[in-house]
C-alpha positions in Angstrom: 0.0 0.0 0.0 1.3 3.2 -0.9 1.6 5.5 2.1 2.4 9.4 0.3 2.2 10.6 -2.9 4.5 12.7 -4.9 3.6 15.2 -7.4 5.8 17.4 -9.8 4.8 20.8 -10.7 4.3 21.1 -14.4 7.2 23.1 -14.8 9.4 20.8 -12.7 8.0 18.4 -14.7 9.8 19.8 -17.8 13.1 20.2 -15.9 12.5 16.7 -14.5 12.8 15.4 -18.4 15.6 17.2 -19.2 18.5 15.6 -16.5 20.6 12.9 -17.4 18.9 9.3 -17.6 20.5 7.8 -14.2 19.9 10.8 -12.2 16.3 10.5 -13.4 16.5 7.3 -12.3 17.8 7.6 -9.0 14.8 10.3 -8.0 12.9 7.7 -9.3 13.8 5.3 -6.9 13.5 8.1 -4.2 10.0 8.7 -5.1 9.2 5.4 -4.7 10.8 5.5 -1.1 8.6 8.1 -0.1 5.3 6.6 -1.7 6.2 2.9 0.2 7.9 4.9 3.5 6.0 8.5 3.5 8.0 11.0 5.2 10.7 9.1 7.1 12.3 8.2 3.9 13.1 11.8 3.2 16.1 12.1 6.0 19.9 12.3 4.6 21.0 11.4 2.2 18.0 11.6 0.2 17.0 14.6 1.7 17.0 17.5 3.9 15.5 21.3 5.2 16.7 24.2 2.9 14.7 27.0 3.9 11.1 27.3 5.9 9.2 24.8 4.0 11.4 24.1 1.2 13.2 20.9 1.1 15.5 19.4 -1.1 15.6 15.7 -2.4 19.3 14.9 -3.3 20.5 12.6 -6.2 24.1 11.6 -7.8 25.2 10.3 -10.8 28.5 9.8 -13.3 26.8 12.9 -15.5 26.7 15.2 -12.0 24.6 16.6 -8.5 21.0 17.4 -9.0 18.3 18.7 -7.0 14.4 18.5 -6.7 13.2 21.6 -4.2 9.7 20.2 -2.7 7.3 21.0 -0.1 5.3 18.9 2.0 1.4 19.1 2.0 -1.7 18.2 3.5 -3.1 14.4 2.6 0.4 12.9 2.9 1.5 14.6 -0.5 5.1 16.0 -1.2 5.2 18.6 -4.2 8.3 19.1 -6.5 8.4 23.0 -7.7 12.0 22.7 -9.4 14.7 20.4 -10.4 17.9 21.9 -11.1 21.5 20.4 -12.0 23.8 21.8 -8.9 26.9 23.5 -9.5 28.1 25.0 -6.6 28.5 23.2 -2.6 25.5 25.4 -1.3 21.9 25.6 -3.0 21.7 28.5 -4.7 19.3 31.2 -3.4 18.3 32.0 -6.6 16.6 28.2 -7.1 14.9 28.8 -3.3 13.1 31.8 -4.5 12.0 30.3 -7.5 10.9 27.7 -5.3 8.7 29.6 -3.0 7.5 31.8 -5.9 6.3 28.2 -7.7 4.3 27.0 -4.2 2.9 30.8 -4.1 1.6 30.8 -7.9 0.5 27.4 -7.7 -0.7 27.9 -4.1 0.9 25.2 -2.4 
């Protein structure tokens, strides 16, 4: 039985498409952690709290470091707004805001 659900914003969506295959993949995989585990499958390394209720799921592969910036929701739902290739050690504050201005147009 499938305990949370995970959603991607339309426009993470798009951005979702456009990473490498394996890192697809391995958000795949976390995706399906969360759905079978809910919320205690997104703890390190898989995840962890950027900013108020902005998270970030984490993944790894040969092609490079990407991110998904969600936020959790009512009725055991977690909502990807962006997906972004990192390329610097800190998230940039740039993707947060685009973050939080995603969850506020798409009121989240």
């Amino acid at each position: 039985m499938k305990i949370w659900k995970v959603e991607l914003l339309e426009e993470a969506l798009g951005e979702f498409k456009e990473l490498p295959a394996e890192i697809r993949a391995r958000f795949q995989r976390i995706f399906g952690l969360v759905a079978d585990m809910g919320q205690d499958a997104l703890c390190m390394p898989h995840a962890r709290r950027i900013q108020g209720r902005i998270w970030e799921m984490r993944a790894q592969g040969r092609d490079g470091i990407a991110r998904g910036l969600y936020v959790m929701v009512t009725g055991r739902r977690v909502v990807v707004v962006r997906f972004f290739v990192k390329k610097t050690q800190k998230t940039p504050l740039n993707e947060i805001h685009l973050a939080l201005k995603r969850c506020g147009e798409n009121e989240i």
